[in-house]
Backbone as CSV, one residue per row, in Angstrom:
resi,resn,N_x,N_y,N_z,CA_x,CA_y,CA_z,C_x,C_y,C_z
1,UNK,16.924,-5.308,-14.568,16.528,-3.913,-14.569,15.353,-3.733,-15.531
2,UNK,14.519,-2.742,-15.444,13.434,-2.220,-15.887,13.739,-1.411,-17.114
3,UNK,12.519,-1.634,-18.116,12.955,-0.272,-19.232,12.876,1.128,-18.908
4,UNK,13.899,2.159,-18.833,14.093,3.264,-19.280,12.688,3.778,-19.612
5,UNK,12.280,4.844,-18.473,11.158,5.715,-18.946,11.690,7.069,-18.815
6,UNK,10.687,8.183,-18.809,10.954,9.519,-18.605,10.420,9.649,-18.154
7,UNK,11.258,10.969,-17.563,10.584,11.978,-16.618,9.092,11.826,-16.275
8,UNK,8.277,12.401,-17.696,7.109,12.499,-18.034,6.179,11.136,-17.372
9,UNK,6.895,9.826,-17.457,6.025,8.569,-17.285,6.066,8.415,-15.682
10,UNK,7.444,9.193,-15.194,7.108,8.820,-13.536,6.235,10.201,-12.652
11,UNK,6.034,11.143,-13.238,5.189,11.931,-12.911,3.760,11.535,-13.347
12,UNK,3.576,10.153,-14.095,2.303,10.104,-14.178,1.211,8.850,-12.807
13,UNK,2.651,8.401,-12.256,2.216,7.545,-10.588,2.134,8.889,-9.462
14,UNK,1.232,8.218,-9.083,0.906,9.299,-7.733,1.285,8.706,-6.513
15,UNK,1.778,8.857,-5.812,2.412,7.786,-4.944,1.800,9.192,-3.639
16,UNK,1.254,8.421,-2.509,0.674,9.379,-1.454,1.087,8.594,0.029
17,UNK,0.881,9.757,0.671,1.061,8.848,1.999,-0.013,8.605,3.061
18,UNK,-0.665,7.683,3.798,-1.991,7.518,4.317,-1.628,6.406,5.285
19,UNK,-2.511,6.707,6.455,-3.019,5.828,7.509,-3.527,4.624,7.434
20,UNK,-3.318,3.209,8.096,-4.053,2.211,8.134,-4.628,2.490,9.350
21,UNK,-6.606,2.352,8.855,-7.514,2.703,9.910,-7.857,1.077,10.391
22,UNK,-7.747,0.153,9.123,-8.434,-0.711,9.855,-7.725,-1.895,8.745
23,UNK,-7.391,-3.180,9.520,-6.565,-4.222,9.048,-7.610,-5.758,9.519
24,UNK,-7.889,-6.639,8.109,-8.478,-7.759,8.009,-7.940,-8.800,7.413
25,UNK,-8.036,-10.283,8.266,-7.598,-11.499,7.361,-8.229,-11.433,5.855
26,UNK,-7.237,-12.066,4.849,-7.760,-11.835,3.707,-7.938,-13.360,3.276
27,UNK,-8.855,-14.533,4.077,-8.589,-16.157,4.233,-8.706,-16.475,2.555
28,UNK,-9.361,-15.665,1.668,-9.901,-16.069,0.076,-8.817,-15.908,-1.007
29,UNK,-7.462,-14.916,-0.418,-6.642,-14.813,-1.342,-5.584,-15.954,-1.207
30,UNK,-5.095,-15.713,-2.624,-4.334,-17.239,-2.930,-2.950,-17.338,-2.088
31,UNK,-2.404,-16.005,-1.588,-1.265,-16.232,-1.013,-1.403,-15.325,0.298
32,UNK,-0.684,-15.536,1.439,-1.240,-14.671,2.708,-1.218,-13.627,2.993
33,UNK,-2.206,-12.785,3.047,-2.436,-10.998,2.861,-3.617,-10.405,3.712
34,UNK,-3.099,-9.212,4.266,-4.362,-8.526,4.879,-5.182,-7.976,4.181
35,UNK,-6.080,-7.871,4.122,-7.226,-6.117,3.656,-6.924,-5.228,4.635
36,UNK,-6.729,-4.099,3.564,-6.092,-2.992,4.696,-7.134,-1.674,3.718
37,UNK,-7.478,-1.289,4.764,-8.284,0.551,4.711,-7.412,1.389,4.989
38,UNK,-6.916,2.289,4.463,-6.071,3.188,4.284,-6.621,5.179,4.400
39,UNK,-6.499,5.365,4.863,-6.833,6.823,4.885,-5.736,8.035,4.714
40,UNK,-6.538,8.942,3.310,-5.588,9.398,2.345,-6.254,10.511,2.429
41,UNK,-6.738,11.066,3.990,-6.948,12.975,4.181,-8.426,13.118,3.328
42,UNK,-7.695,14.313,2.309,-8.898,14.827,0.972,-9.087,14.021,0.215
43,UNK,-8.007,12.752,0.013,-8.403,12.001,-0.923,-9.285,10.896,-1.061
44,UNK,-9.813,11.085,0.206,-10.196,9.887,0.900,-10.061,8.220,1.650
45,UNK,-10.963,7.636,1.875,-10.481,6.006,2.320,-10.412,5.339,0.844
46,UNK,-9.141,4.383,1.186,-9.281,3.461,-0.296,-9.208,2.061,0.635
47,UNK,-8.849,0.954,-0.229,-8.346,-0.251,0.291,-7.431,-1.063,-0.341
48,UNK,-6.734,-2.257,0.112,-5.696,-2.770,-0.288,-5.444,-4.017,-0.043
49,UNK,-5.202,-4.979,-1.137,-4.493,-6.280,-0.461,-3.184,-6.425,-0.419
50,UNK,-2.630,-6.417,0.686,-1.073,-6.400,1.063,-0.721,-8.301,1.568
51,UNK,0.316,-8.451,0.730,0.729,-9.753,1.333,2.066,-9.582,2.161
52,UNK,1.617,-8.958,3.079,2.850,-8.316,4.329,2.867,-9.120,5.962
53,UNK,1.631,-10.434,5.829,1.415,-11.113,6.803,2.776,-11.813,7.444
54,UNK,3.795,-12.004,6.653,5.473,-12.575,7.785,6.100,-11.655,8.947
55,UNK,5.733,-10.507,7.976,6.683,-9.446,9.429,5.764,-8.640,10.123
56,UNK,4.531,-8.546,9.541,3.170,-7.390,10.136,2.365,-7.978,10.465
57,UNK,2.199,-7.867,11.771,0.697,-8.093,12.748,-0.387,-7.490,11.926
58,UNK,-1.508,-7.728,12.718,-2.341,-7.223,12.247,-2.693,-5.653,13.247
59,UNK,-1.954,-5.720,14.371,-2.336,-4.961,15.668,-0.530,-4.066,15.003
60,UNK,0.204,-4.382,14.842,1.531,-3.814,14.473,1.064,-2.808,13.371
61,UNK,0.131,-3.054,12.121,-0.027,-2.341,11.060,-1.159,-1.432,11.364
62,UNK,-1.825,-1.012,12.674,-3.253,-0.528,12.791,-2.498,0.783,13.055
63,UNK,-3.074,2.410,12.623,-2.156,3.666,12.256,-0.968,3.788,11.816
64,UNK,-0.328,2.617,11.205,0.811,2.983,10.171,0.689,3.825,9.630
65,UNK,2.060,4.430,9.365,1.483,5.392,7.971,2.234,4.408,6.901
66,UNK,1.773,4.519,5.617,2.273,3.604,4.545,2.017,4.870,3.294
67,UNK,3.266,4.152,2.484,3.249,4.793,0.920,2.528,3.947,-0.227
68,UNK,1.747,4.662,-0.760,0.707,3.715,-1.310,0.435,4.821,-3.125
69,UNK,0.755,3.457,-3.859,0.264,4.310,-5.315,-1.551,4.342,-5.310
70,UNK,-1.953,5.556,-5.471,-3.476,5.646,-5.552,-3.827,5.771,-6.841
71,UNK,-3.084,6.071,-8.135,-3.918,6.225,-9.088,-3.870,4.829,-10.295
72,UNK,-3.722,3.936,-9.664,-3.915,2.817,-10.370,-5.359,2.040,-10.523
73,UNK,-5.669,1.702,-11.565,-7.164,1.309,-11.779,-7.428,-0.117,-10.692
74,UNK,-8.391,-0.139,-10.465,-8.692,-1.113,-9.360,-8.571,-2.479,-9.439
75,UNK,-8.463,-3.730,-8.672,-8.112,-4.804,-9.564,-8.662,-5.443,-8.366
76,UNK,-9.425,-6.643,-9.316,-10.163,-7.393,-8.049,-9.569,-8.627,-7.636
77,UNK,-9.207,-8.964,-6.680,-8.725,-9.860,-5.935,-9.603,-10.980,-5.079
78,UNK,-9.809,-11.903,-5.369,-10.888,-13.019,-5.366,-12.183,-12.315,-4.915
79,UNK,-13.098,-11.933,-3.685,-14.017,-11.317,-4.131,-14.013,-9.833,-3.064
80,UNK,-12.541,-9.378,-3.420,-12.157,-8.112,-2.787,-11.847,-7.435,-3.758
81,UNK,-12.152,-6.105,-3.660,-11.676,-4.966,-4.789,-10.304,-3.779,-3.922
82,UNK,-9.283,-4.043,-4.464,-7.714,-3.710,-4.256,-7.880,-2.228,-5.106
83,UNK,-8.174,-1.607,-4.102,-7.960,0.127,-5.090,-6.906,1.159,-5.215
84,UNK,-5.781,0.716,-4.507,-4.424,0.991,-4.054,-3.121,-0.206,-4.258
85,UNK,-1.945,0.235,-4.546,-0.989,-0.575,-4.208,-0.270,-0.144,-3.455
86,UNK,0.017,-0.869,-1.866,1.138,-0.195,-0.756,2.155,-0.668,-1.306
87,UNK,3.280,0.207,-0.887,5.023,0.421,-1.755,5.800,-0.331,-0.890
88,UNK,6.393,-1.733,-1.200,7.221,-2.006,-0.020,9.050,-2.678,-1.186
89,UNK,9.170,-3.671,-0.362,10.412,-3.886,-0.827,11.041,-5.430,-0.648
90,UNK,10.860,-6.007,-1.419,11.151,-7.791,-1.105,12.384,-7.675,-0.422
91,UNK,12.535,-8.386,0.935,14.024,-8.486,1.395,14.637,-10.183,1.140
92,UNK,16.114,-10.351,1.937,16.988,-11.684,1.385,16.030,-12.800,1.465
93,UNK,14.566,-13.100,2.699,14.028,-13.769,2.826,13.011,-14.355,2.031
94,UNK,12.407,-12.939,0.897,11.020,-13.023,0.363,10.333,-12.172,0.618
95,UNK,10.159,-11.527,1.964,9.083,-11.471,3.137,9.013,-9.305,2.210
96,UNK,8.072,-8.740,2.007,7.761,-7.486,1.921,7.810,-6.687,3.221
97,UNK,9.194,-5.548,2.869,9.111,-4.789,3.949,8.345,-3.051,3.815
98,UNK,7.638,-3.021,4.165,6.999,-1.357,3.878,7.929,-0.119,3.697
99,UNK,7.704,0.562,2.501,8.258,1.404,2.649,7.597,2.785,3.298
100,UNK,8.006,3.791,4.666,7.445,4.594,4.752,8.550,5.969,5.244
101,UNK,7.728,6.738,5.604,8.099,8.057,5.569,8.827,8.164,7.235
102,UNK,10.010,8.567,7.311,10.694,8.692,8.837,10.119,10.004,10.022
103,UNK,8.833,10.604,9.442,8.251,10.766,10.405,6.970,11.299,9.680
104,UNK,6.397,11.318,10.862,5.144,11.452,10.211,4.218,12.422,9.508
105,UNK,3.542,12.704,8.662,3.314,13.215,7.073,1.427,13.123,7.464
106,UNK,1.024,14.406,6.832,0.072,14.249,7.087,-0.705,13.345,5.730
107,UNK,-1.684,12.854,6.188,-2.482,11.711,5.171,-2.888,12.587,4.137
108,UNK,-2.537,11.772,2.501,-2.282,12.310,1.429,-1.807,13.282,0.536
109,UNK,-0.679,13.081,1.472,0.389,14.225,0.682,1.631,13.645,-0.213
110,UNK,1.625,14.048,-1.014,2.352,13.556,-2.216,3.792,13.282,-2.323
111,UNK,4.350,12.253,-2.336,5.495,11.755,-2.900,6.341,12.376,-3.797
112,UNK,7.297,13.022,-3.504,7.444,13.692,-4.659,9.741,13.123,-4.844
């Protein structure tokens, strides 16, 4: 288990919900992952490296909607820049399963 935060520290993740417009092999990263473009309404397009390649096509993940933290500082990933983290969930296998919304939410509306 994780340390004990407050209230205060989980109101400071923004967790939103947004569209995958457009999904790419990511052949440069060290373990197997798409580049994924994400569309977040007013908030705009961001992008993402997701290592979700065991259970997600690349044609399976194209208009997903996905839950994605947006206000995390950007982090570069061999010579891709990751400006989002999508929210998923390691299952018994390893394999990341997405977490999303049971119907559909318009792009960038807040997690709450």
């Amino acid at each position: 288990m994780k340390p004990e935060i407050t209230f205060e520290d989980f109101l400071k993740v923004d967790i939103r919900i947004g569209t995958i417009i457009e999904v790419n092999d990511f052949p440069k990263a060290r373990k197997p992952a798409y580049q994924l473009t994400v569309d977040f309404g007013d908030l705009g397009i961001k992008k993402s490296s997701a290592q979700i390649t065991d259970l997600y096509s690349k044609e399976e993940l194209l208009h997903k909607q996905v839950s994605a933290i947006v206000n995390f500082a950007p982090r570069q990933i061999a010579n891709f820049m990751s400006e989002i983290l999508v929210i998923g969930v390691y299952n018994t296998d390893g394999n990341v399963v997405l977490l999303q919304a049971s119907k559909n939410i318009k792009n960038g509306e807040q997690v709450s």
